[in-house]
Each structure stands twice: as structure tokens, then as C-alpha cells.
TORTOR-550281 format. One record per residue (C-alpha): residue in one letter; x, y, z. Coordinates in steps of 0.1 Angstrom, whole numbers, plus 5000, padded with zeros to 4 digits. Each point is the difference from the previous one (the first is absolute). Last residue first. Example, Ala and Ser with C-alpha at 12.3 -4.5 7.8 and 13.67 -1.06 7.14 Angstrom:
BEGIN
S; 5137; 4989; 5071 .
A; 4986; 4966; 5007 .
END
This chain:
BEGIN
X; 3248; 0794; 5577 .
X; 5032; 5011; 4981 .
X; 5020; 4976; 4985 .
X; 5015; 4960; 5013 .
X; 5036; 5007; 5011 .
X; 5004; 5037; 4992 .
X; 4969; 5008; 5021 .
X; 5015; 4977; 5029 .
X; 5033; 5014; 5000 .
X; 4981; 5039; 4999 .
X; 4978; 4986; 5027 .
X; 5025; 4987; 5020 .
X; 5019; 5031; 4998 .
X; 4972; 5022; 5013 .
X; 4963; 4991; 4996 .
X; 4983; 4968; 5004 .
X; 4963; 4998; 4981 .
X; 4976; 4974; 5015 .
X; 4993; 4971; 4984 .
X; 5005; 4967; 5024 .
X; 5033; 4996; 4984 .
X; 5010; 5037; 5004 .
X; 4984; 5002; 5039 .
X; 5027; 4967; 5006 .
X; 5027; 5021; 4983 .
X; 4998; 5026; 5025 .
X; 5002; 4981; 5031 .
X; 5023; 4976; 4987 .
X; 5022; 5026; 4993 .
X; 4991; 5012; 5039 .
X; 5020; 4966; 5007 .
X; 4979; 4988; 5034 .
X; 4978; 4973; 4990 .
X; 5034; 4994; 4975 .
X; 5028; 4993; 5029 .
X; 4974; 4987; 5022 .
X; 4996; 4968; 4968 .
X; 5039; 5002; 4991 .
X; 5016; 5019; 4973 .
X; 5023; 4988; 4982 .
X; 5005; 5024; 4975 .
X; 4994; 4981; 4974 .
X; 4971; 4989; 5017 .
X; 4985; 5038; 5005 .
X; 5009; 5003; 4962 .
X; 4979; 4966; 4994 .
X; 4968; 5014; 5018 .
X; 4995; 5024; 4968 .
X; 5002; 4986; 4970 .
X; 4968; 4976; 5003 .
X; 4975; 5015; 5026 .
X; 4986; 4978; 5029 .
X; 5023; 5008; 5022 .
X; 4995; 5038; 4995 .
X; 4963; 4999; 5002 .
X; 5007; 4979; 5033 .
X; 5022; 5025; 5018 .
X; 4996; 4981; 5034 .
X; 4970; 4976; 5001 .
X; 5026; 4971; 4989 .
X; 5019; 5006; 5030 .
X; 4975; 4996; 5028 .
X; 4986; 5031; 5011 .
X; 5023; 5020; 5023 .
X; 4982; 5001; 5038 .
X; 4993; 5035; 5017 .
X; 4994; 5010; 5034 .
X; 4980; 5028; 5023 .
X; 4990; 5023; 4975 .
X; 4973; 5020; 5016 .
X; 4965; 4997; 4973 .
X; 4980; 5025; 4983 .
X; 4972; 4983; 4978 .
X; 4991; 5011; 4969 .
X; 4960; 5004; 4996 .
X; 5003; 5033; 5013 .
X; 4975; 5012; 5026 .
X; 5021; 4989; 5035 .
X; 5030; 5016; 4988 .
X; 4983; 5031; 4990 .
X; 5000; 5020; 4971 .
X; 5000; 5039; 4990 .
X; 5029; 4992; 4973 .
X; 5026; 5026; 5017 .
X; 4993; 4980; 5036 .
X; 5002; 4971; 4983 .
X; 5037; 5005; 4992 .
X; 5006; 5018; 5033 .
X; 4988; 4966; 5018 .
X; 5022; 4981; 4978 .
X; 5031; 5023; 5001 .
X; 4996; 4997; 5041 .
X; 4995; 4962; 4998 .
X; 5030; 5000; 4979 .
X; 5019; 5022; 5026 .
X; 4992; 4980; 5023 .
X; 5018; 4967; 4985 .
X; 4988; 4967; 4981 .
X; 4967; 5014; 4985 .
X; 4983; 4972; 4984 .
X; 4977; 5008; 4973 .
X; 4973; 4976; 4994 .
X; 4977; 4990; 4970 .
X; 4987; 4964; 5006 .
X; 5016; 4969; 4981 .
X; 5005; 4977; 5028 .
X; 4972; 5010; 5024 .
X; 4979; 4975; 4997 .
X; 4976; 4993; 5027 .
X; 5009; 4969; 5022 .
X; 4994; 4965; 4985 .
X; 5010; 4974; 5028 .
X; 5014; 4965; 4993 .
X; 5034; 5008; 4985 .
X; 5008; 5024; 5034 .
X; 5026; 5020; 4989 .
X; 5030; 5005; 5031 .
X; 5007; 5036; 5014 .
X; 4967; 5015; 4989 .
X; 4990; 5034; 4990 .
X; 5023; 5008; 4974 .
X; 5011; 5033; 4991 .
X; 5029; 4995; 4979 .
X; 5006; 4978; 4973 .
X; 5030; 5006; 4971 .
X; 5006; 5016; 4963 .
X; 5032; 5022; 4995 .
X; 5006; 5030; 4983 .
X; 5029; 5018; 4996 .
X; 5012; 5040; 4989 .
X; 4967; 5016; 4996 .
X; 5006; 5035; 4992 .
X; 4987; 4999; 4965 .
X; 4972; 4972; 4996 .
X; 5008; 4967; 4980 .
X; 5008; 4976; 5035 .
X; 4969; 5013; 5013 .
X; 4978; 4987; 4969 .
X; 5022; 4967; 5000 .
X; 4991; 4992; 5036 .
X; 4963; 5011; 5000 .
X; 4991; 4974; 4969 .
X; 5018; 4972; 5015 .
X; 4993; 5000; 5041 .
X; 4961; 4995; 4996 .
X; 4981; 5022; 5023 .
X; 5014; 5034; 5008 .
X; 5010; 5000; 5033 .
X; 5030; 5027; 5001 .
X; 5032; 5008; 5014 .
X; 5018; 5027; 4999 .
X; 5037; 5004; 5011 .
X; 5023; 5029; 4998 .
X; 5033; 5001; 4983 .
X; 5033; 5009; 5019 .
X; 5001; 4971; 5018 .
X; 4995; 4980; 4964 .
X; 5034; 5015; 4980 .
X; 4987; 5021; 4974 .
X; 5001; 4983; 4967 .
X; 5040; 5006; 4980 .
X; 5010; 4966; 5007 .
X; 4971; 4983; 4988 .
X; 4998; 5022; 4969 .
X; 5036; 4993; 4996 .
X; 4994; 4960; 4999 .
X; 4971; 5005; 4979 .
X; 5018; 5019; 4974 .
X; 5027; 4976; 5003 .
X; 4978; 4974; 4997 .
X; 4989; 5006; 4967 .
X; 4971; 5021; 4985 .
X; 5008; 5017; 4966 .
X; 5021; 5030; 4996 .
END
């Protein structure tokens, strides 16, 4: 069976609906590279690429601050992530304070602009047009865990599971 959008419509369908997923969220530097390597991994069911943890309600063109754009962070949204977190580096022998990642309380998150959102997958032929066959809409595909997957197979990341079979059959094995 090759990709089509029935197979991503079902995939869609068949994802976990998102309250019963957990969130992570990440600073990772550029939004690209992290998005599509998420969207690959097993258990991941969407990604989507945003701000959080800014410092400043209204950018100031005339004043350099220190950039903290592309720093490592890992924001922990609930207690219990701050719990799993602490227990995490705990097992590892670490600290918060000595790790170069910085721990951060998620307080709010902006989506990217549009064209940041599955980018590898917009940018690869044969692949965006079954989302527009579909008619899927810009939210409608930041949030399509399809999208999620087939974004980490454009950027070069192998995709398991029916998708990966359609996609295999489409273009080989990796």
C-alpha cells in the first residue's frame, strides 16, 4: 500500500486524542532540525514549534540583550514534570544548577508562524500534496500527527508503523 490520504487520514484518526497525551516542550535552538527528529520518535504523537520563555513584553529594536533564542531549556509545564525532572537528574548524579541545559516553569507558549511548522515536510515534493488533497488547513496540519511523522521522514529520520511501510513502498528502504 503506498502513501495516500487515506492512510493519513486513518493515522490521524487512530493518534491518541491530545488530553490524553502529555506535553513536553523543549528549547532546542533552531525550530527545524528538533521538530522533525521528535515527530520520527516512537511515542511521540505531534510536535509543534512555538516561543516560550520570554523576558520582555514588547522587543526593544534599539537594545541588544543576551541571546537566549537558541539555548537548551526544558520547560516543565506541571509538578509532576518538575518532579520527573528532578528524579531524572537525581538517577544521572547532576544538578540543575551544574548542567548546561537550563530548567525553566512553563508559563506560556506561542505557535511559530506557519511556514516554521513541519517545514521538512513542506518543503518535500510528494508529500505536502496528500495533506492538500485532503484539505487540510495550516492548524489542521501543525497539529496532524501524520504530519508529525512524515515531517521526521523528509528531514531523514526513519518512521515506523504503517507510514513507514507506505512510505518504504513509495520511495525504498532508507
Amino acid at each position: 500500500m503506498e502513501l495516500s490520504p487515506g492512510i493519513v487520514r486513518e493515522h490521524d484518526r487512530a493518534a491518541p486524542d491530545p488530553v490524553a497525551t502529555e506535553t513536553a516542550t523543549f528549547g532546542l535552538g533552531c525550530f527545524w532540525g528538533p521538530d522533525a527528529r521528535f515527530g520520527a520518535l516512537e511515542g511521540v504523537v505531534r510536535t509543534r514549534v512555538g516561543y516560550a520563555g520570554g523576558t520582555r513584553d514588547a522587543h526593544d529594536p534599539n537594545r541588544q540583550v543576551r541571546k537566549t533564542q537558541y539555548q537548551n531549556v526544558v520547560f516543565a509545564a506541571t509538578a509532576a514534570q518538575r518532579e520527573t525532572l528532578a528524579a531524572v537528574l537525581e538517577e544521572r548524579g547532576l544538578q540543575a544548577d551544574a548542567i548546561g541545559t537550563r530548567i525553566e516553569r512553563l508559563d506560556r507558549f506561542y505557535p511559530a508562524e506557519d511556514y516554521h511548522q513541519k517545514h521538512s515536510l513542506r518543503g518535500t515534493p510528494g508529500l505536502q500534496p496528500v495533506f492538500d488533497e485532503l484539505g487540510y488547513d495550516d492548524p489542521e496540519l501543525r497539529e496532524s500527527p501524520a504530519a508529525a511523522k512524515l515531517n521526521g521522514y523528509a528531514a531523514g529520520h526513519d518512521v515506523g508503523g504503517e507510514l513507514g511501510r507506505a512510505l518504504e513502498r513509495r520511495a525504498g528502504p532508507r
